[in-house]
C-alpha positions as CSV (number, residue, x, y, z in Angstrom):
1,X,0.2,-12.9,19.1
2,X,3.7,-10.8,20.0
3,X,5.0,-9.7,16.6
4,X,8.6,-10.1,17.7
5,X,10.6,-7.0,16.8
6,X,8.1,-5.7,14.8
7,X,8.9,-7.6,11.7
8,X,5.8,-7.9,10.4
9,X,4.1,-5.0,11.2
10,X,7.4,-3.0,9.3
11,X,6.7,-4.9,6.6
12,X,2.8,-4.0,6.1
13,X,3.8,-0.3,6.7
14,X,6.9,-0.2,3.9
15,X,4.8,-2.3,1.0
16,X,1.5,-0.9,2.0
17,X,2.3,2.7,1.8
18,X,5.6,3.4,0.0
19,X,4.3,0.7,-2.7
20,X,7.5,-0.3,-4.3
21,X,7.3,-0.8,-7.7
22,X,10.3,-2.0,-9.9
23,X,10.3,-1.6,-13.6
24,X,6.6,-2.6,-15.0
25,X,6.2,-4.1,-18.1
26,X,3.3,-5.8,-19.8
27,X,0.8,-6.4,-22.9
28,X,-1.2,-2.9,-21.9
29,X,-1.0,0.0,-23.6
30,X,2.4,2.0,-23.1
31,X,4.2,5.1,-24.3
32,X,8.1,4.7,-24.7
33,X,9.8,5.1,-20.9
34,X,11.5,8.1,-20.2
35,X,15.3,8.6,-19.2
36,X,16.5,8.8,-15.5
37,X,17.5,11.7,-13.9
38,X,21.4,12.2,-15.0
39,X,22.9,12.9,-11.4
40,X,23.3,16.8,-11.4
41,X,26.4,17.5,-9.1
42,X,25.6,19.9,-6.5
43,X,27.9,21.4,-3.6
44,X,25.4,21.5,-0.7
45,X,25.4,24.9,0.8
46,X,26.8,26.1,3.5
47,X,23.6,26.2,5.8
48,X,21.0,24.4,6.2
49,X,18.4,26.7,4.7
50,X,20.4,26.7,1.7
51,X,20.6,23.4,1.2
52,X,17.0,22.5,1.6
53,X,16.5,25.4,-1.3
54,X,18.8,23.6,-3.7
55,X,17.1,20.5,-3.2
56,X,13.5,22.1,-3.6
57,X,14.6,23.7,-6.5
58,X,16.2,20.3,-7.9
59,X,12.9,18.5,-7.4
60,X,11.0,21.6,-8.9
61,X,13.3,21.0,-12.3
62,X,13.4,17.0,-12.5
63,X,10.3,15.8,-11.6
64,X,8.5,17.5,-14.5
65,X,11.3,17.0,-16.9
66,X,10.9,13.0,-16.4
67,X,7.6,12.4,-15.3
68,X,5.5,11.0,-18.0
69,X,2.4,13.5,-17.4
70,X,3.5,16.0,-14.9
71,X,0.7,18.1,-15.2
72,X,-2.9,16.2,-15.3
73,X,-4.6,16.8,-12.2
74,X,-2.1,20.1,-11.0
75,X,-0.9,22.4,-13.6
76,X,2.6,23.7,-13.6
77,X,2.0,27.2,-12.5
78,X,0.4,25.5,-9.3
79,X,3.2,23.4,-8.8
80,X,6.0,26.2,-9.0
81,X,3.4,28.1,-6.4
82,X,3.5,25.3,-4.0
83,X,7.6,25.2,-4.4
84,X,8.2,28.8,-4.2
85,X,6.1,28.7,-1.0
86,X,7.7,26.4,0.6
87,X,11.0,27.9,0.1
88,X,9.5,31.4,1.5
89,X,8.5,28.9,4.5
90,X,12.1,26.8,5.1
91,X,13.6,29.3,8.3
92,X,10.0,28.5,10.0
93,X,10.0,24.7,9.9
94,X,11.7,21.7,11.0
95,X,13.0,19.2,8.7
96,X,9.9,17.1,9.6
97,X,7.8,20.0,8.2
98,X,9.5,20.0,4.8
99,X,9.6,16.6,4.3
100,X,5.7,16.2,5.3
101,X,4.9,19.1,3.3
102,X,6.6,17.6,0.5
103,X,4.7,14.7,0.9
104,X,1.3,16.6,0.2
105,X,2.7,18.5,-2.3
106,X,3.6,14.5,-4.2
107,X,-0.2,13.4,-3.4
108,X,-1.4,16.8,-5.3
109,X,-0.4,15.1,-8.8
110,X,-2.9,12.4,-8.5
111,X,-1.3,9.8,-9.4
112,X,-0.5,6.6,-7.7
113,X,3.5,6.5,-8.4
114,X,4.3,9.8,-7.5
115,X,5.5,9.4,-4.0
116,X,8.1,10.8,-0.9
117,X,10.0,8.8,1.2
118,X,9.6,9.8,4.4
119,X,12.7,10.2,6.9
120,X,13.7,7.1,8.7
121,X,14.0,8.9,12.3
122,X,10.4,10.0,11.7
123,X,8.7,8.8,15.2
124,X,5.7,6.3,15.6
125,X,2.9,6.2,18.4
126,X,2.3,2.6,19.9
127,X,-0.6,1.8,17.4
128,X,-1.5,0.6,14.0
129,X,-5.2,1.0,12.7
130,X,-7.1,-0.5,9.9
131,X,-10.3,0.9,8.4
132,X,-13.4,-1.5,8.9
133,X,-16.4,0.2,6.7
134,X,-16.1,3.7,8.0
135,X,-14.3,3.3,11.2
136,X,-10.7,2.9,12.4
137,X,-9.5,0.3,15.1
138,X,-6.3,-0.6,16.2
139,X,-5.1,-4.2,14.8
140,X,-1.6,-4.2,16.3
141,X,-0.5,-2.4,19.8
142,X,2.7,-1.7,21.3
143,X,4.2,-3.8,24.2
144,X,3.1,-2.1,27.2
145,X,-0.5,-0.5,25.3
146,X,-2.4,-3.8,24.8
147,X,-5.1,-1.9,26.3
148,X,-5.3,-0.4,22.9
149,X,-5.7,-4.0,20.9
150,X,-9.2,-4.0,19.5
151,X,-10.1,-0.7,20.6
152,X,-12.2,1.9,18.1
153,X,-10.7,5.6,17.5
154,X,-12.9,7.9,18.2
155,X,-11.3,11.4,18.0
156,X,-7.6,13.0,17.7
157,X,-7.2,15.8,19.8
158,X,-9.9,18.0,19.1
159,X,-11.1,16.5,16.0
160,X,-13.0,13.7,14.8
161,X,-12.0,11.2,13.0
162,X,-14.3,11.8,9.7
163,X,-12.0,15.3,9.9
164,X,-8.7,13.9,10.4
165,X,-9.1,11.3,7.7
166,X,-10.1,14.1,5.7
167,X,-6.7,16.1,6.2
168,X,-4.6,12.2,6.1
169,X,-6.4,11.6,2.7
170,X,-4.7,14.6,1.4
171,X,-1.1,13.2,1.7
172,X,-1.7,9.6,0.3
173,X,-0.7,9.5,-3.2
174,X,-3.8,6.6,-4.3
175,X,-6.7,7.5,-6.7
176,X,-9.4,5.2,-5.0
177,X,-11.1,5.5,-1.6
178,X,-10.0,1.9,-1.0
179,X,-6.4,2.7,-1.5
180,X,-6.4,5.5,0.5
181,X,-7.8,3.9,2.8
182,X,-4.3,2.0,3.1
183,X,-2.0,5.1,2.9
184,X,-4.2,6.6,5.9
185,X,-3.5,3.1,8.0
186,X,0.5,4.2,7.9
187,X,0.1,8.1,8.2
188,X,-2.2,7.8,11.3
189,X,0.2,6.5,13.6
190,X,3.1,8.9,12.4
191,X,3.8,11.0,14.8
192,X,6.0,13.9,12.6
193,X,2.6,13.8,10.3
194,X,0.5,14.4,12.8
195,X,1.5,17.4,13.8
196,X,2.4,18.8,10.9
197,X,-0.9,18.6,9.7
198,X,-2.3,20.3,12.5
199,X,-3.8,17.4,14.4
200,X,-1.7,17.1,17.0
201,X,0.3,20.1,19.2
202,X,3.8,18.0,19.2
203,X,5.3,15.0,17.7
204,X,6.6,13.7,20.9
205,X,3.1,12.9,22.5
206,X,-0.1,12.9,21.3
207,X,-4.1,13.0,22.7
208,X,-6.2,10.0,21.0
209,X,-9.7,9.3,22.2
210,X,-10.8,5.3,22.2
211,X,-13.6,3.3,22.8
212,X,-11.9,0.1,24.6
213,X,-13.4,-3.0,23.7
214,X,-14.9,-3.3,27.4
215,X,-16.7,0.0,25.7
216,X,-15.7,2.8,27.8
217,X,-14.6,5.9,26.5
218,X,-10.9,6.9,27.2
219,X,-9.5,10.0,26.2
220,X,-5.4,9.8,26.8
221,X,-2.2,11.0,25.9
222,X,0.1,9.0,24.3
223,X,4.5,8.9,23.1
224,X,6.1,8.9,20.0
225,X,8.2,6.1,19.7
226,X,11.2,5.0,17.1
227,X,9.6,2.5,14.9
228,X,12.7,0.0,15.2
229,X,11.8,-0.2,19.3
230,X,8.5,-1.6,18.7
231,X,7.6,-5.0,19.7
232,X,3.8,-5.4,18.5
233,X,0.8,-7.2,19.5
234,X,-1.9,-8.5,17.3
235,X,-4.5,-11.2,17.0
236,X,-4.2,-14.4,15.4
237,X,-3.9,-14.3,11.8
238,X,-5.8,-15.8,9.3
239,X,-4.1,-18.8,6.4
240,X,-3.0,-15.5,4.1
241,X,-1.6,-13.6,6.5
242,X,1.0,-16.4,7.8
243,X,3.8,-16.1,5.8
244,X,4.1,-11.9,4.7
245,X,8.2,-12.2,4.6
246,X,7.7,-14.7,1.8
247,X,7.5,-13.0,-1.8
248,X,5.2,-16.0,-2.6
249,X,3.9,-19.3,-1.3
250,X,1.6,-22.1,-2.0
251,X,-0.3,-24.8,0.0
252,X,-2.3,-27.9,-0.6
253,X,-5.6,-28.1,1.6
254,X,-6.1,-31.4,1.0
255,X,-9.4,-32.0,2.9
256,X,-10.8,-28.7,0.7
257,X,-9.1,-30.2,-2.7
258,X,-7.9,-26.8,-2.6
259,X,-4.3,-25.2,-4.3
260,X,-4.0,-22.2,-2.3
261,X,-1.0,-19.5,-3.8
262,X,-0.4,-16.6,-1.8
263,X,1.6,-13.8,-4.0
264,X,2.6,-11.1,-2.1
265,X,5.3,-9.0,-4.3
266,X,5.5,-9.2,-7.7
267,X,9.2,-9.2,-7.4
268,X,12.0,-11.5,-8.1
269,X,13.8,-14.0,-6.0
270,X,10.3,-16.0,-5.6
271,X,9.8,-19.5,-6.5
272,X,6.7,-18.9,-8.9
273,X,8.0,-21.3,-11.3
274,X,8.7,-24.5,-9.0
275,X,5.1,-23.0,-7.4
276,X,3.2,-23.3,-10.9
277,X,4.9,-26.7,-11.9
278,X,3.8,-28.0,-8.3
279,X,0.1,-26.7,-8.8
280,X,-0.1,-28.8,-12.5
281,X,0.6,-31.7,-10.6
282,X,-1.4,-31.4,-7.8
283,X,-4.4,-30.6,-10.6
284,X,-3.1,-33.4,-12.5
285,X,-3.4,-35.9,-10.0
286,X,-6.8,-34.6,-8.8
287,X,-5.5,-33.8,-5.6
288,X,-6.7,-30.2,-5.8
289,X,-10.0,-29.6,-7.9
290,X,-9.6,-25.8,-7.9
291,X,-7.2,-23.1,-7.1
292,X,-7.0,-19.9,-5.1
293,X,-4.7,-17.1,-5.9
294,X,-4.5,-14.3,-3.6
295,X,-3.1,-11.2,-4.3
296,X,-4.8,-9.4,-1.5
297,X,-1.9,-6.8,-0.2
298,X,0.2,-7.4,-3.3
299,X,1.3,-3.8,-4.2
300,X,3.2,-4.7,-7.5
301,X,6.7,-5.2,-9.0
302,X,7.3,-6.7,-12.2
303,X,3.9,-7.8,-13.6
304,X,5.4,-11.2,-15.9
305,X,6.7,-12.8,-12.9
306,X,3.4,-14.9,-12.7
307,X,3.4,-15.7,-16.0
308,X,4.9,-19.2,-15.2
309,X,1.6,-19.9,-13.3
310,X,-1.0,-18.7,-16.0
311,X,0.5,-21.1,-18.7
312,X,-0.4,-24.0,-15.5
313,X,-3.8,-22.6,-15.3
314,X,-3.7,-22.6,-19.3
315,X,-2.4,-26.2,-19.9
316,X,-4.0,-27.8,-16.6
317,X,-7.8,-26.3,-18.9
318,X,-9.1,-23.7,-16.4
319,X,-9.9,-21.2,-18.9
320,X,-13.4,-22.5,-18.9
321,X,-13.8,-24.6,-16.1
322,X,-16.1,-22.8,-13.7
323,X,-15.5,-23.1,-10.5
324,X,-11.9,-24.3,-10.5
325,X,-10.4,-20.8,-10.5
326,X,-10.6,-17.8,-7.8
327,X,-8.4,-14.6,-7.3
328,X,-8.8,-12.8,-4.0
329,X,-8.0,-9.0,-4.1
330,X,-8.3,-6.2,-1.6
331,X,-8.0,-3.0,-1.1
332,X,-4.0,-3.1,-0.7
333,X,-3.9,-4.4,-4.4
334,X,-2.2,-2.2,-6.5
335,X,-0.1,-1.8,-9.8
336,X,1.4,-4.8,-11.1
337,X,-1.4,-6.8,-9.2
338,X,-4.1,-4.8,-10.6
339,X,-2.1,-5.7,-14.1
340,X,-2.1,-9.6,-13.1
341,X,-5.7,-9.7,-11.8
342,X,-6.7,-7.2,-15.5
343,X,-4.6,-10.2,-16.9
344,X,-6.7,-13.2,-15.7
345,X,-10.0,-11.5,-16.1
346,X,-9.4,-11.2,-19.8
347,X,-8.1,-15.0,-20.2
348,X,-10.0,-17.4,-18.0
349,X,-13.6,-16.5,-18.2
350,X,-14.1,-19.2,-15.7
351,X,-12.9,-16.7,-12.8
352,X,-14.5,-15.3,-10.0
353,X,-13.3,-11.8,-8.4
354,X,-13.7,-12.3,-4.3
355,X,-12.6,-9.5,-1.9
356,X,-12.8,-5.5,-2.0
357,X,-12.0,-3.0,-5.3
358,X,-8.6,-2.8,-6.0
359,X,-6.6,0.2,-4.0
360,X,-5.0,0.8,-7.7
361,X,-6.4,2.1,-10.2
362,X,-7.3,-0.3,-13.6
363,X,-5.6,3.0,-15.4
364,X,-2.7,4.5,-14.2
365,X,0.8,5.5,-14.5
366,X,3.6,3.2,-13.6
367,X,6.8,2.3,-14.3
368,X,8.5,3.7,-11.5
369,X,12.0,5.3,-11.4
370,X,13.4,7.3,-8.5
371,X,16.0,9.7,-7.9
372,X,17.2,11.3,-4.2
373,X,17.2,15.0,-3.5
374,X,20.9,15.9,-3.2
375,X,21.1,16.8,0.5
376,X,18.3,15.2,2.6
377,X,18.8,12.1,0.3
378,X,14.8,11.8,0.1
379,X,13.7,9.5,-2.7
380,X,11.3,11.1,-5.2
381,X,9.3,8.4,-7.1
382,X,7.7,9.3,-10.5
383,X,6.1,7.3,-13.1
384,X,7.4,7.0,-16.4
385,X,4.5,4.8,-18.8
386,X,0.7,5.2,-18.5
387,X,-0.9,2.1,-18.1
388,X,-4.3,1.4,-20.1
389,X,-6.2,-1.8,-18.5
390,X,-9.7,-1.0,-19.5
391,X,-10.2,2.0,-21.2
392,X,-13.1,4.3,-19.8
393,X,-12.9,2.8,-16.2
394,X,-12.5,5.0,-13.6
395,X,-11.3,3.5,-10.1
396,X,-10.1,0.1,-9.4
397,X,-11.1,-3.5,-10.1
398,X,-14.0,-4.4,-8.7
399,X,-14.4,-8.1,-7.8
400,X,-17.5,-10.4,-8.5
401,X,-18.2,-11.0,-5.1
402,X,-17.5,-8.4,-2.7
403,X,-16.7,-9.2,0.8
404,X,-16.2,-6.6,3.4
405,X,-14.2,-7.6,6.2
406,X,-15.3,-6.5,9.8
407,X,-13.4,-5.9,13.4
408,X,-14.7,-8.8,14.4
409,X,-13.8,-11.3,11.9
410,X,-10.3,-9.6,12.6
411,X,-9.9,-10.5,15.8
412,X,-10.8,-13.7,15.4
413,X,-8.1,-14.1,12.5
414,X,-11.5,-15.6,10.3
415,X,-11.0,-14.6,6.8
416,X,-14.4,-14.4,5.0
417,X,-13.0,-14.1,1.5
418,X,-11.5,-17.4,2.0
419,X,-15.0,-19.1,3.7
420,X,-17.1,-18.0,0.9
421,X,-14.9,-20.1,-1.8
422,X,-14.6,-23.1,0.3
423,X,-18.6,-23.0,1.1
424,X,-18.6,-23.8,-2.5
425,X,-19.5,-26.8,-3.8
């Protein structure tokens, strides 16, 4: 399948690792938000060491003045170390360098919200992976690389892949294995990271070692590309997969008696509510016996923009129907999702969990606000409410049924999650 211009693929990689989350609001647990940062004016410096110092030392003074809790898994005096080094450091490194050690520096508050953006120029090689159990393939390839489609990483350079996901995990900003699972499927194929992380020599090329899916072993070396170049190749695509660009969609299966909603962003602009009204009547008239709501790859937004499709579940009697209701999540789940699927567990004891643990944590901090570093115009994301789903859990939430997708279903475009509801009678 030729992923024409890369659309999708750009997609995956914004939601799955930046997570964009708009204001969050819901019935948990909060503490009062915070106030923004109040857009300190600052005349850059003349060069551009200085101006990478004044916005070091800008993030070093806002983030813990409006983070909600700065300082729970790195204390303060850590954090001002791992600033003040990194200003000793500035006339050594590229802009790259910063930026990516920035990034770690964000992951280091353990918290899912607390993120970087990285530069938009930052490079890309011709592949995208995707953990299957403990080991990474490529799911999309570059035009001209469809070699690579299908084929299993086995080292990076010099080191294996148990070490480099090691070193990736540290600059993901999630607080499960699942979800960092996702942040590691972005960071692997940038090029800048990379190398700054000490896995590769230069960003402009890099040495991967595969196992083709004719199984040899091929060891070779490989260019950085600008991500907006990219055409992309991939397999075909299973049901949920078919319509990403959409915030939200839903489908009759008529021959399964099946309402199928896909929600992929808890955002706005959706059509949730014509979506829930057309669900009722599909229920109504017993066209569909039982619904499916996916939010597999949802990573958040605004948590009460389903709430127009509970009160259909409500009035249409699912609460304690068994087997009429099922929620599909996975490990690119997070935030407002996790909040939707804490939501549905707690009303309709009629519904079955299918999929993978949540990449978000049931208890976190959200609410995100952001603010840009004066100069480099990075975005800083911080979290300012803590979010209690169920108290005492640690990690994310883990379905009923758990279904582990492999490489193989993948390249078939065969979605398991979705086989195991409709095998039900």
């Amino acid at each position: 399948m030729n992923l024409k211009n890369g659309l999708i693929l750009l997609v995956t990689l914004a939601i799955s690792y930046l997570l964009v989350v708009t204001s969050v609001r819901t019935f948990a647990n909060f503490n009062p938000p915070l106030p923004r940062p109040n857009g300190i004016s600052i005349i850059p410096a003349q060069t551009r060491d200085g101006r990478w110092e004044q916005d070091l030392t800008y993030l070093a003074t806002q983030l813990p003045q409006f983070h909600i809790q700065p300082f729970t898994k790195l204390n303060r005096e850590e954090f001002q170390a791992l600033m003040d080094d990194l200003k000793k450091q500035i006339p050594k490194l590229s802009d790259a360098a910063i930026a990516v050690r920035l990034l770690g520096i964000m992951a280091r508050f353990g918290d899912e919200h607390t993120s970087l953006s990285l530069p938009q120029n930052f490079r890309m090689f011709p592949f995208y992976l995707r953990q299957f159990q403990n080991d990474w393939y490529v799911i999309y390839a570059a035009k001209g690389f469809e070699s690579l489609l299908g084929a299993k990483l086995m080292r990076v350079a010099k080191s294996s892949v148990a070490d480099a996901s090691q070193k990736i995990f540290q600059y993901t900003n999630a607080t499960t294995s699942t979800g960092q699972s996702v942040g590691a499927q972005v960071l692997f194929s940038m090029a800048e990271v990379l190398n700054v992380v000490g896995l590769q020599k230069m960003a402009e090329r890099g040495e991967f070692t595969f196992q083709l899916t004719n199984k040899s072993i091929k060891t070779m070396t490989l260019p950085s590309l600008n991500i907006s170049s990219l055409d992309w190749v991939g397999y075909p695509i299973p049901l949920y997969l078919e319509q990403s660009d959409k915030t939200s969609w839903v489908k009759l299966l008529p021959k399964e008696k099946t309402a199928f909603v896909k929600f992929n962003l808890c955002k706005q602009g959706g059509r949730m509510a014509e979506m829930a009204k057309q669900v009722g009547e599909w229920l109504r008239l017993k066209k569909a016996n039982r619904v499916i709501l996916d939010l597999r790859g949802n990573p958040g937004g605004t948590p009460e923009i389903i709430d127009p499709l509970l009160k259909t579940f409500e009035s249409q009697k699912l609460t304690y129907q068994f087997g009429t209701l099922y929620v599909f999540v996975d490990r690119g789940t997070f935030s407002s999702a996790v909040i939707n699927a804490t939501q549905i567990k707690k009303r309709f004891f009629s519904v079955k969990f299918i999929g993978e643990p949540t990449g978000g944590a049931v208890n976190f901090l959200g609410a995100v606000f952001y603010f840009k570093l004066p100069n480099s115009g990075l975005e800083v994301g911080y979290p300012t409410q803590r979010v209690d789903l169920q108290y005492g859990t640690q990690g994310g939430l883990a379905p009923d049924v758990e279904i582990q997708p492999t490489i193989q279903d993948w390249k078939k475009g065969f979605d398991p999650v979705f086989a195991y509801v409709l095998a039900q009678k």
